[in-house]
SERO-4910 file (N, C-alpha, C, O; in steps of 0.05 Angstrom, whole numbers):
BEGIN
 pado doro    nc1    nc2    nc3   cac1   cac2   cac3    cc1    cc2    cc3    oc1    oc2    oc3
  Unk    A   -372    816   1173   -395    798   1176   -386    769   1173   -368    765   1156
  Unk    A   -395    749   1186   -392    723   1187   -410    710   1168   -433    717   1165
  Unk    A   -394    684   1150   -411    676   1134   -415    648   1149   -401    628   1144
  Unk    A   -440    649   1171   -449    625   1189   -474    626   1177   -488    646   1174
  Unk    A   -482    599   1168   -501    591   1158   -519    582   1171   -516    563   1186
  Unk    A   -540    596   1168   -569    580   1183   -571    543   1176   -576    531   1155
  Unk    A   -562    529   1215   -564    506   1209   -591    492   1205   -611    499   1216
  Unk    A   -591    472   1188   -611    463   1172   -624    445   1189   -607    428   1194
  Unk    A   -650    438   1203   -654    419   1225   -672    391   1203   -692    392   1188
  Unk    A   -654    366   1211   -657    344   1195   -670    321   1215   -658    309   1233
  Unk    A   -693    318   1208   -713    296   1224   -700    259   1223   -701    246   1202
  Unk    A   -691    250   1246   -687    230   1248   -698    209   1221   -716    209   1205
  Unk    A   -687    201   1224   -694    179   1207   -713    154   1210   -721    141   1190
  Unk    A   -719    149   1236   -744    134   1248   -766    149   1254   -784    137   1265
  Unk    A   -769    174   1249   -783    188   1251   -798    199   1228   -823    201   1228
  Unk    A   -782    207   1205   -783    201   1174   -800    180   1166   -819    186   1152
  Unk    A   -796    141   1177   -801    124   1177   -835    125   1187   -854    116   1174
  Unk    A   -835    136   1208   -866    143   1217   -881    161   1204   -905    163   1206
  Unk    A   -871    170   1195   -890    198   1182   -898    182   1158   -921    172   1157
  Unk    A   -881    178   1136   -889    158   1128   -909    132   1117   -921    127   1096
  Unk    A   -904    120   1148   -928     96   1157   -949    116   1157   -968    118   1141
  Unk    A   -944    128   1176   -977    145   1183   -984    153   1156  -1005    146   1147
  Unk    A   -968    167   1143   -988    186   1114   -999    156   1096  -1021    156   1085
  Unk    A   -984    136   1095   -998    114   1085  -1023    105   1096  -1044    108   1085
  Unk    A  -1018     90   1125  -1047     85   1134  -1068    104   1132  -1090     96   1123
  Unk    A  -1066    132   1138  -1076    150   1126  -1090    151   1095  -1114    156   1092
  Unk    A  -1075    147   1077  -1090    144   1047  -1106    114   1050  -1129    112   1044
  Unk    A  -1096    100   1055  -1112     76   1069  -1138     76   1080  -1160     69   1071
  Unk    A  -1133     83   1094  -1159     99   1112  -1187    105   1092  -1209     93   1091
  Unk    A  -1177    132   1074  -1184    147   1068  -1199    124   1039  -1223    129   1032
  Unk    A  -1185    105   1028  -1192     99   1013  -1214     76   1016  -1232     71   1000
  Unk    A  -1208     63   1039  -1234     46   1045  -1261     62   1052  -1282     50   1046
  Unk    A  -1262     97   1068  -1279    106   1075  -1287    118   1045  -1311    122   1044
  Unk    A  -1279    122   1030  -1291    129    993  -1303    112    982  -1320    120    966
  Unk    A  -1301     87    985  -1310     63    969  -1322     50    982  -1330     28    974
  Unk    A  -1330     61   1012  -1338     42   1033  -1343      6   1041  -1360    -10   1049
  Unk    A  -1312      8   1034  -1310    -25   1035  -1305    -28   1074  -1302    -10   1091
  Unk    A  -1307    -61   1076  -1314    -62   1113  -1282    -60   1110  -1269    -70   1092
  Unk    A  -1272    -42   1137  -1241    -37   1142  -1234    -66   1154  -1226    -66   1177
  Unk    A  -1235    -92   1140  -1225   -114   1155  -1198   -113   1146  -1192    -95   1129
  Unk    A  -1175   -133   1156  -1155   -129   1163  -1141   -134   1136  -1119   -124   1131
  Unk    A  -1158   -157   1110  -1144   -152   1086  -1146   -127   1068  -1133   -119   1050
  Unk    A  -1169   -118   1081  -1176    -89   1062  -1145    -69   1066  -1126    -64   1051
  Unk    A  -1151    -62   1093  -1120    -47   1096  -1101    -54   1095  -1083    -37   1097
  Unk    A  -1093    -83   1090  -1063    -94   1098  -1056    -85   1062  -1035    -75   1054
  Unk    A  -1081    -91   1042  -1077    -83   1004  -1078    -53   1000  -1064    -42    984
  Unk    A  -1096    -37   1016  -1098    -12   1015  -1073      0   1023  -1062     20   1013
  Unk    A  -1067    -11   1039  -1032      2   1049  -1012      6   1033   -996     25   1028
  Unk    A  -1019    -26   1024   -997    -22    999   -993    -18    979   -974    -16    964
  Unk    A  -1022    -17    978  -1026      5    943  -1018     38    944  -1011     54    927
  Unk    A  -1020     40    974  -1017     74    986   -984     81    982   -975    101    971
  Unk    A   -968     57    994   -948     60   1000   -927     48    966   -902     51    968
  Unk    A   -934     41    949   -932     29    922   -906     21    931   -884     32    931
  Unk    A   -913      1    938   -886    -12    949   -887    -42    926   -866    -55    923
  Unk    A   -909    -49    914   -911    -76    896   -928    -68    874   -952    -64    877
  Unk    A   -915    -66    849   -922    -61    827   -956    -76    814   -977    -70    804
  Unk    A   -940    -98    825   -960   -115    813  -1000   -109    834  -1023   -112    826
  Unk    A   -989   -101    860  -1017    -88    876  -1025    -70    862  -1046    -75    850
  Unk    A  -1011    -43    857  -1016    -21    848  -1033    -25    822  -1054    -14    815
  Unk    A  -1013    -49    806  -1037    -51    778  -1070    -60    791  -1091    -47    790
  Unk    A  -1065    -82    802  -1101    -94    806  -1111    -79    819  -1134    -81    812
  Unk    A  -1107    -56    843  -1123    -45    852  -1132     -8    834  -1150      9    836
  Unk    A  -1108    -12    819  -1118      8    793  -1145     -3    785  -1167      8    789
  Unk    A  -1142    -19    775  -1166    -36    753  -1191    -35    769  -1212    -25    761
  Unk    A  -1185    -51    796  -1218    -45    819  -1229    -14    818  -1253     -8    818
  Unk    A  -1205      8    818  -1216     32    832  -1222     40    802  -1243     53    805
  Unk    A  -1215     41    775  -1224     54    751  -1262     38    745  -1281     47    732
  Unk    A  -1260     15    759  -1297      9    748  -1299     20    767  -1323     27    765
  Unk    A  -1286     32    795  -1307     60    813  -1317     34    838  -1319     44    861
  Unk    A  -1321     11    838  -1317      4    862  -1322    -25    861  -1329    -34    839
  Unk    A  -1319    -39    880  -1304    -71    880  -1313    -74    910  -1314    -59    930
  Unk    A  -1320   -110    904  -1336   -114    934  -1304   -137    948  -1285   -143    934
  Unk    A  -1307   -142    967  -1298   -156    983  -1286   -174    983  -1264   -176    994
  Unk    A  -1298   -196    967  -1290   -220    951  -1266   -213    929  -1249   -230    925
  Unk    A  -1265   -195    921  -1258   -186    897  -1219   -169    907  -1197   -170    895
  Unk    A  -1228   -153    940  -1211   -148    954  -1186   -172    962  -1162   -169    965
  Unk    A  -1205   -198    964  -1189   -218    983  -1178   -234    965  -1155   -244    969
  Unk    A  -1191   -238    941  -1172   -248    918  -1152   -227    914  -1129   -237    913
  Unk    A  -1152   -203    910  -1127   -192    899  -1100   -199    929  -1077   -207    928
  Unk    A  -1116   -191    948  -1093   -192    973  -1079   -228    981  -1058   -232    994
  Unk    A  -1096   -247    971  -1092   -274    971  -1069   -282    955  -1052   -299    960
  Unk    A  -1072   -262    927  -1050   -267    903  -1028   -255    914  -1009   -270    918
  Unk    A  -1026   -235    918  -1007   -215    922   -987   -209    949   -964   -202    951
  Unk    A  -1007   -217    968   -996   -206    998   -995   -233   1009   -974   -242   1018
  Unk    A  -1021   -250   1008  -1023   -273   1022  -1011   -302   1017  -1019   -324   1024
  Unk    A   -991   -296   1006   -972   -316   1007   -948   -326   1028   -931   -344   1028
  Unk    A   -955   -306   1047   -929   -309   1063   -927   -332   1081   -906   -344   1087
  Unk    A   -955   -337   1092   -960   -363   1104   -953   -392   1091   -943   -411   1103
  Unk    A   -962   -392   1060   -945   -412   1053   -924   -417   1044   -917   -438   1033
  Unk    A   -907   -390   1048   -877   -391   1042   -859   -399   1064   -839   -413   1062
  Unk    A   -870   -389   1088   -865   -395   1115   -863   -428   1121   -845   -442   1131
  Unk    A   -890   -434   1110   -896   -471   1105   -881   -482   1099   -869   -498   1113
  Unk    A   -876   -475   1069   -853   -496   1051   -827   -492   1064   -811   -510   1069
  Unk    A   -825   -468   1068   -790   -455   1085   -789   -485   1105   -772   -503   1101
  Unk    A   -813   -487   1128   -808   -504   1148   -801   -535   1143   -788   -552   1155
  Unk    A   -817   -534   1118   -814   -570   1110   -788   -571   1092   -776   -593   1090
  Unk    A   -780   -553   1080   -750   -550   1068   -733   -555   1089   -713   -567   1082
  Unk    A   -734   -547   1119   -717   -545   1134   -721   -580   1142   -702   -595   1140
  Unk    A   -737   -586   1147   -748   -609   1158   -738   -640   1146   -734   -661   1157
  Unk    A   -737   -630   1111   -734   -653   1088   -697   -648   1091   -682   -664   1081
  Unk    A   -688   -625   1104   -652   -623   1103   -640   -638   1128   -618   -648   1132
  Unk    A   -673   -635   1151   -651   -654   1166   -656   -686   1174   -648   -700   1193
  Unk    A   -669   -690   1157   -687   -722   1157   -659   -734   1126   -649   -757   1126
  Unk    A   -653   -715   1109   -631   -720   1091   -604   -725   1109   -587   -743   1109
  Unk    A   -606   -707   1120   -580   -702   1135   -572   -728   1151   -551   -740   1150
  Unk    A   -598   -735   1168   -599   -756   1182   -588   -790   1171   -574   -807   1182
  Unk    A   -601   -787   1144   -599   -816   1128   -561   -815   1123   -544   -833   1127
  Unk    A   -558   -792   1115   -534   -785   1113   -508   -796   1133   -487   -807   1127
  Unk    A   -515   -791   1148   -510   -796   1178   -509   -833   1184   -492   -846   1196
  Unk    A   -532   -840   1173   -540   -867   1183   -517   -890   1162   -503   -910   1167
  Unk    A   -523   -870   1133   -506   -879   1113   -470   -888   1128   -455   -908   1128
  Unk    A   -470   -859   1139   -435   -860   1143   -432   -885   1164   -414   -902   1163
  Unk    A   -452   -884   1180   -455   -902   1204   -448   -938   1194   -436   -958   1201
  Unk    A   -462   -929   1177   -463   -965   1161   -440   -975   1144   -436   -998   1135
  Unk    A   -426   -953   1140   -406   -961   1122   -383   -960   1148   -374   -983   1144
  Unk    A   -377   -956   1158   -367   -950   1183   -362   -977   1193   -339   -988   1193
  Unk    A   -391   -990   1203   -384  -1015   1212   -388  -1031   1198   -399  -1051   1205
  Unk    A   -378  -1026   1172   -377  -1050   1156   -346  -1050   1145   -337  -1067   1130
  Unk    A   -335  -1035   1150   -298  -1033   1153   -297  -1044   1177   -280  -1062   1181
  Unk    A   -310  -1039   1195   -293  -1053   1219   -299  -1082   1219   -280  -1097   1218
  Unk    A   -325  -1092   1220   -329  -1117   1204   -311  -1129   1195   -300  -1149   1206
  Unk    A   -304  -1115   1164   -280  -1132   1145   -256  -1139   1168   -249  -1160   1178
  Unk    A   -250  -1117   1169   -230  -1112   1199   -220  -1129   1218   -197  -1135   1226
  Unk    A   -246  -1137   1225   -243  -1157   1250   -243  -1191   1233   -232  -1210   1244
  Unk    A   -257  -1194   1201   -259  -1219   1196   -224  -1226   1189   -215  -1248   1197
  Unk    A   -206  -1208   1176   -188  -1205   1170   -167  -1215   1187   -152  -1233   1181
  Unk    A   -166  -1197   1219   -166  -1210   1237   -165  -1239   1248   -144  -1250   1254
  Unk    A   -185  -1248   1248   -194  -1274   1247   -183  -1291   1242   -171  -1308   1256
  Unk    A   -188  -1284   1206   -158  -1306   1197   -137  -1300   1198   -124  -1320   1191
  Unk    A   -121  -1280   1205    -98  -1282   1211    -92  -1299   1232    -70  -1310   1232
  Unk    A   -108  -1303   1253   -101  -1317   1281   -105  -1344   1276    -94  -1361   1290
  Unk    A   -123  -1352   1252   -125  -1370   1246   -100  -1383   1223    -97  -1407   1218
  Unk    A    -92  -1372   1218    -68  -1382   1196    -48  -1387   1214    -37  -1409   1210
  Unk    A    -40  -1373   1237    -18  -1371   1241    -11  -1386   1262      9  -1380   1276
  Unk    A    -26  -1408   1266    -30  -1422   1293    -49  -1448   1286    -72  -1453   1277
  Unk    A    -21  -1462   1297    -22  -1493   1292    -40  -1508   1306    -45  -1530   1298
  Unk    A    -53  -1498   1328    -68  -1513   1351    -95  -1501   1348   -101  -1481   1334
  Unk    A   -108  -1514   1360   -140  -1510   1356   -157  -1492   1377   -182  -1492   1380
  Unk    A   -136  -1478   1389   -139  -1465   1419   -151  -1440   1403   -175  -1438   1402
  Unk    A   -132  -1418   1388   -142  -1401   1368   -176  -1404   1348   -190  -1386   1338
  Unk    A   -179  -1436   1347   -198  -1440   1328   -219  -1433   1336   -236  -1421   1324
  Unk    A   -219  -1439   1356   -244  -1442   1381   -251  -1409   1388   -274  -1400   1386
  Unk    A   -227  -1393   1395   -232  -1363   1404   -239  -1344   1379   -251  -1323   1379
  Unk    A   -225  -1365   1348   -233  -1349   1329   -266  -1352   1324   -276  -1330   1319
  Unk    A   -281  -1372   1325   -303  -1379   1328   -323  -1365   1338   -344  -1356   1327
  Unk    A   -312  -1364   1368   -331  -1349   1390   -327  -1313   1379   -345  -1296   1382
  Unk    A   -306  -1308   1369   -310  -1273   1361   -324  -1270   1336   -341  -1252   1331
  Unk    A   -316  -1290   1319   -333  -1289   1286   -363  -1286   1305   -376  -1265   1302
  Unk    A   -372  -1303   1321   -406  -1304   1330   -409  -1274   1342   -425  -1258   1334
  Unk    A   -394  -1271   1358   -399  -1241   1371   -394  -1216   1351   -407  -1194   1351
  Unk    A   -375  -1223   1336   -377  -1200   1308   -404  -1199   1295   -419  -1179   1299
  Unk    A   -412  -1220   1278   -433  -1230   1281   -460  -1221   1279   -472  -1214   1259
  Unk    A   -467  -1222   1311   -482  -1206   1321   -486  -1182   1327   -508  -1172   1328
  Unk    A   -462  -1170   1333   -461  -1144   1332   -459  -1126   1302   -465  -1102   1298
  Unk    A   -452  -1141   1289   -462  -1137   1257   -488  -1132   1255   -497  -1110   1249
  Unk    A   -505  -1153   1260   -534  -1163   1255   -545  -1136   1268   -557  -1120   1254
  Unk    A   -540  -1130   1295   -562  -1109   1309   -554  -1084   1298   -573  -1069   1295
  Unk    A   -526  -1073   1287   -519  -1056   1275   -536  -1048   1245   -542  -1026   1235
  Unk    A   -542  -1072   1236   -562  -1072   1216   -578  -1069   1216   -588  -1051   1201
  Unk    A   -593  -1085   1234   -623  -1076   1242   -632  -1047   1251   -653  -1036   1245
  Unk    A   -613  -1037   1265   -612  -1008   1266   -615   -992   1246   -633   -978   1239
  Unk    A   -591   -998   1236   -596   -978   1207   -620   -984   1192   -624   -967   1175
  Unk    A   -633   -997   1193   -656  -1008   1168   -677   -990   1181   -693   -974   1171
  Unk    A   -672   -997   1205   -706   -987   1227   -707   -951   1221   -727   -939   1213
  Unk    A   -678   -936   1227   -667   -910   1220   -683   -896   1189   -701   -880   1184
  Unk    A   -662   -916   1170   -674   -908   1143   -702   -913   1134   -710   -900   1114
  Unk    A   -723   -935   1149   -737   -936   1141   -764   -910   1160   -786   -903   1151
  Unk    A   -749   -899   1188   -763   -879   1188   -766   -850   1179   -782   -831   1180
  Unk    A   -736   -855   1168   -727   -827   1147   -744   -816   1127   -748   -793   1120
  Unk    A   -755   -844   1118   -770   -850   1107   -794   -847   1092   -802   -841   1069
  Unk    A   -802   -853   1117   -838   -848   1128   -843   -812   1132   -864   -800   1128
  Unk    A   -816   -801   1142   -820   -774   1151   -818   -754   1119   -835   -738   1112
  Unk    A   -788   -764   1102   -793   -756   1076   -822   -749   1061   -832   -727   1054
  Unk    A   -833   -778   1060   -857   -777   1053   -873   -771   1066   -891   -777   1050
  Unk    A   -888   -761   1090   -903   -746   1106   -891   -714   1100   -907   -695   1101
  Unk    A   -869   -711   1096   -859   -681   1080   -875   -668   1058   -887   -647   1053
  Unk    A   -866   -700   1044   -876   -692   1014   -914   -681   1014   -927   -663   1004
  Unk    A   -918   -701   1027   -952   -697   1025   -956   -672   1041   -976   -661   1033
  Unk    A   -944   -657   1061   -946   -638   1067   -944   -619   1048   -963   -604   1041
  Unk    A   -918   -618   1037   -909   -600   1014   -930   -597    991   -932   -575    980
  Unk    A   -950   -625    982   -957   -621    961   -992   -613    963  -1011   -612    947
  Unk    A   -987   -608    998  -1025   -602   1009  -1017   -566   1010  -1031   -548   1002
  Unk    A   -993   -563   1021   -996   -530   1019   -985   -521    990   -983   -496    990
  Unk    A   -979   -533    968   -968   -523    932  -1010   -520    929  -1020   -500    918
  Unk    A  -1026   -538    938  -1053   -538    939  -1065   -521    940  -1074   -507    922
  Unk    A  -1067   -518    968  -1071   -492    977  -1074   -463    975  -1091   -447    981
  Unk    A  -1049   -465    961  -1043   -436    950  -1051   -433    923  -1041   -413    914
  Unk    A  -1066   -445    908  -1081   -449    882  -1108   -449    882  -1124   -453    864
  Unk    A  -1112   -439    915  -1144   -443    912  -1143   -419    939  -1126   -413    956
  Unk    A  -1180   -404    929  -1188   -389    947  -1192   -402    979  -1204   -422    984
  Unk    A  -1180   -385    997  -1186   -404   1019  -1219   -404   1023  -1231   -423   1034
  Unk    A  -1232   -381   1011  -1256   -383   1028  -1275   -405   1004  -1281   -428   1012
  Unk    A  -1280   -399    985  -1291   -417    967  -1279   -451    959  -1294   -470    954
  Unk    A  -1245   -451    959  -1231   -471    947  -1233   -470    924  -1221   -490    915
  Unk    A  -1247   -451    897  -1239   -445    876  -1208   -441    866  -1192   -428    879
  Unk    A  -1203   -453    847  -1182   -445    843  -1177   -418    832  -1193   -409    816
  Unk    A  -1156   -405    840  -1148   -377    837  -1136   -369    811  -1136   -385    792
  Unk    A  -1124   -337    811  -1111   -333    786  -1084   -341    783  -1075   -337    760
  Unk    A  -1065   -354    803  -1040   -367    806  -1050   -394    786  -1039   -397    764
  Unk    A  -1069   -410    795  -1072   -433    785  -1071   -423    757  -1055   -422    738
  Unk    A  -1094   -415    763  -1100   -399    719  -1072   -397    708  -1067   -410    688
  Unk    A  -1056   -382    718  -1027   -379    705  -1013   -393    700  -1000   -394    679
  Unk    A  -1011   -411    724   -990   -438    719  -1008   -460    693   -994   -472    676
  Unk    A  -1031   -462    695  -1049   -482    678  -1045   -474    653  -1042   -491    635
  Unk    A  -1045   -435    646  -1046   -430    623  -1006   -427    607  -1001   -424    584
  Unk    A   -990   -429    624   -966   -430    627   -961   -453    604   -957   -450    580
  Unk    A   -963   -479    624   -962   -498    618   -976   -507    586   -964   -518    568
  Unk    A  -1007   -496    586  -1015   -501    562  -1005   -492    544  -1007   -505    523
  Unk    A   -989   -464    541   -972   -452    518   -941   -473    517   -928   -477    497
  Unk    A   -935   -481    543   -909   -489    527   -911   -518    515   -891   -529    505
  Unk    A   -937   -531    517   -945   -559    511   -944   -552    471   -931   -560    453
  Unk    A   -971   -526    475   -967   -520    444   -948   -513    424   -949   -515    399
  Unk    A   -927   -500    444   -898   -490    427   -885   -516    423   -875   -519    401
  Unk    A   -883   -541    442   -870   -565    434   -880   -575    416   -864   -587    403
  Unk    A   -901   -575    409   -921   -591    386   -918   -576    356   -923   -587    335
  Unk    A   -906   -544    358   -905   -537    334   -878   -548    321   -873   -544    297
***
């Protein structure tokens, strides 16, 4: 007798991945039609992931809604606001992080620029007098003259450049910042009311404990 083993048949792995999804949306499903909340798109996007316990911190708050036996809507969109709905303003800040690196980058740039022509500057004044020392006639004096003026000027617009540069680096920095500090806003408050949320509460009450630990 042969010892050939009955081969074992093993389900892909994207397929695993679907079954899965489905048995999740599934308890999903199942759990908005029990509690009969409206299947709008935050209900299932939190129901999912209370199904799928993929975030600890969901699984707790939507424990707490389903042990009082049932929870209205409002109550849905705050938990999914805290928990899930941050991604939009992470996405935000990500963009103006990117934005404030290359407006830095830029000044950076403008920086090297300026120092740049201000060696060649020295450069050329250096120049100058050398042609001027070394020459007895007034022929040199005259050509040293006319390049000091054209150095000069080309100094001057070199400057003005840079100023005009850094000062719109600027303007954009700070149009960053006020961006940055309308979406840190944002995210501290219900979008639908503008109450402030339980993030705010945390950070407010954060803050007030370590004000009191300094004071003891």
């Amino acid at each position: 007798m042969s010892d050939s083993k009955t081969p074992v048949f093993q389900c892909p792995e994207h397929q695993q991945a679907f079954a899965k999804s489905y048995a999740h949306a599934n308890s999903a499903c199942e759990l908005i039609t029990e509690y009969g909340t409206p299947p709008l798109p935050n209900t299932f996007a939190l129901m999912y992931a209370y199904a799928a316990q993929s975030d600890e911190s969901v699984v707790i708050a939507v424990n707490e809604m389903l042990e009082r036996g049932s929870f209205s809507q409002y109550e849905i969109d705050q938990v999914y606001n805290m928990h899930l709905g941050g991604s939009d303003d992470a996405e935000k800040r990500e963009g103006i992080g990117r934005e404030v690196e290359q407006q830095l980058s830029s000044v950076l740039d403008l920086v090297g620029t300026g120092v740049e022509n201000s060696d060649q500057f020295e450069l050329a004044l250096k120049q100058i007098q050398q042609a001027v020392s070394n020459s007895d006639s007034t022929a040199p004096v005259s050509a040293a003259i006319t390049r000091l003026l054209s150095e000069n000027q080309r100094m001057s617009e070199q400057s003005h450049h840079l100023i005009e540069g850094l000062q719109e680096s600027k303007r954009q920095i700070e149009r960053l910042q006020k961006e940055l500090e309308t979406v840190r806003n944002e995210s501290l408050r219900d979008p639908l009311t503008k109450i402030y949320n339980r993030r705010a509460f945390d950070m407010r009450l954060s803050a007030e404990i370590d004000s009191a630990s300094k004071q003891q």
